[in-house]
N, C-alpha and C positions, 0 to 999 in steps of 0.2 A: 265106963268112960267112953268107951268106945260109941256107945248110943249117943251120945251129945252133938246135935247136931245145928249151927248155925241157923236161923232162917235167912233166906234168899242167897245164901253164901253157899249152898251143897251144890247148884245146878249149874254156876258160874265155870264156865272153863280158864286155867290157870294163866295162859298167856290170851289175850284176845287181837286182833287183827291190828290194833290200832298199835297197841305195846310194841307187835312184832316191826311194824313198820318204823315206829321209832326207834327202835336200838337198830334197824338195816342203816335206818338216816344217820347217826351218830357212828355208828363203825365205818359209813364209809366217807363220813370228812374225817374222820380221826385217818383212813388210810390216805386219802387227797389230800392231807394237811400235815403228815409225819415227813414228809422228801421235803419241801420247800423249808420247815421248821428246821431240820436238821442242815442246811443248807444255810440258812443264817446264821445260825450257831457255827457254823465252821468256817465263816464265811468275819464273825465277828475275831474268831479265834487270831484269822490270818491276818485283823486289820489291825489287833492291839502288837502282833507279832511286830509286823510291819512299822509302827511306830514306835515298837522298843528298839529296832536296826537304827530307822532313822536316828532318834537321839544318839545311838550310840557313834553315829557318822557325825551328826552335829559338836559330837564331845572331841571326836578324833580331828575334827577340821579346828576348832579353838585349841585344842593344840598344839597342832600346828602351825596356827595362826602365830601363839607365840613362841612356839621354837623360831620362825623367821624372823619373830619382832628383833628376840634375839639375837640371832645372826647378822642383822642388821646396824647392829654396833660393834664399831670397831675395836674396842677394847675388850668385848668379848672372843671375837674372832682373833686377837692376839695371843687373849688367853687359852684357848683350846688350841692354837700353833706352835704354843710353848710346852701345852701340859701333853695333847698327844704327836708329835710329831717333832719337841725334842730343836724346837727354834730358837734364835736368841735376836735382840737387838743389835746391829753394828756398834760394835765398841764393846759391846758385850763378851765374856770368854764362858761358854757353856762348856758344864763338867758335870758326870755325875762319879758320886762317891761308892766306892765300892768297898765294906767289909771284909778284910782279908782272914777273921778269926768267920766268917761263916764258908767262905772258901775251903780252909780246912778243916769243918764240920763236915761239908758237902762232899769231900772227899774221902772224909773216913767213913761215910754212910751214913743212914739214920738210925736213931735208937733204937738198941733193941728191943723188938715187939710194939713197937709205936705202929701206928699205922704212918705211910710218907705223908698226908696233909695234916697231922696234929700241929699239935706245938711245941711237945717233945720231941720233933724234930728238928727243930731248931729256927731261926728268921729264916722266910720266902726269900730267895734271891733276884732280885732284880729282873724284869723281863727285859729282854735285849730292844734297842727301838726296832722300829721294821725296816729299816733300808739295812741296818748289819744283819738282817736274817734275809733280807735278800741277798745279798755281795755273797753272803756265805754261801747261798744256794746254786747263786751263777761260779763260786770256786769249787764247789762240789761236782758241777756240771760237766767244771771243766777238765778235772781232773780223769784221768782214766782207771777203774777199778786196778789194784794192782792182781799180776797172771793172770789178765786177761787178754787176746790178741787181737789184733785190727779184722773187724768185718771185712769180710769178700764184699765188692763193688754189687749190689743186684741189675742185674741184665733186665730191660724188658724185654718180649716175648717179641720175635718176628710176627709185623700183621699177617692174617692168614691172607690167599690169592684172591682176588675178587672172580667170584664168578661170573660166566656171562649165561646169562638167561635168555638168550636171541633163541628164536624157533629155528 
């Protein structure tokens, strides 16, 4: 086999000039052409990024838009003066009701082995509004830790002498 020999194929050299010069031409737009390519593509990356934020700004502004729609009626903004902040109408007697058997649940403890927010603990107590957890924080304030004694007065420091810098 080794004898078999093509005609006019045995004397042809494997690459010739022309070939070479074609793959130098193609390797180097392929390298002249790889930075700007990838530079679109990250470049496309940051535009669809960029328009997923915007929508989500667009989403957050109609939102918005109607929480103000909202706040813009009086009877809502009654209702959110009554539900967190514990207001009433003149003529009105506000009260809230307080469970005396969860009182003495709360004081003998939670169930044993319950974890405290189950439900074998028993009903959530009431949270206090926020102006009685202020007043409480301003008698707290006021009061003075008991055996403890009046601070010493703090002195500031005498200014030091000015000097004189004359020659």
């Amino acid at each position: 086999m080794a004898g078999w020999k093509i005609p006019g194929f045995a004397g042809r050299p494997r690459f010739t000039s022309r070939a070479t010069v074609l793959v130098l031409v193609l390797c180097s737009l392929v390298a002249i052409l790889a930075y700007p390519t990838r530079q679109f593509i990250s470049q496309r990356s940051e535009i669809s990024a960029q328009r997923a934020r915007a929508e989500h700004a667009r989403q957050q502004v109609e939102e918005l838009r109607r929480e103000k729609a909202r706040w813009q009626d009086p009877e809502f903004v009654k209702a959110q003066a009554r539900a967190r902040l514990h207001y009433a109408m003149p003529g009105e007697t506000p009260y809230i009701s307080v469970d005396p058997t969860a009182a003495a649940k709360a004081s003998a403890g939670p169930a044993a082995g319950a974890p405290p927010g189950s439900a074998a603990a028993g009903p959530a107590t009431p949270a206090k509004p926020w102006y009685a957890s202020v007043w409480d924080s301003v008698d707290a304030a006021d009061a003075a830790p008991a055996g403890t004694t009046a601070l010493a007065p703090v002195v500031a420091p005498a200014p030091a002498p000015a000097r004189d810098s004359s020659p």
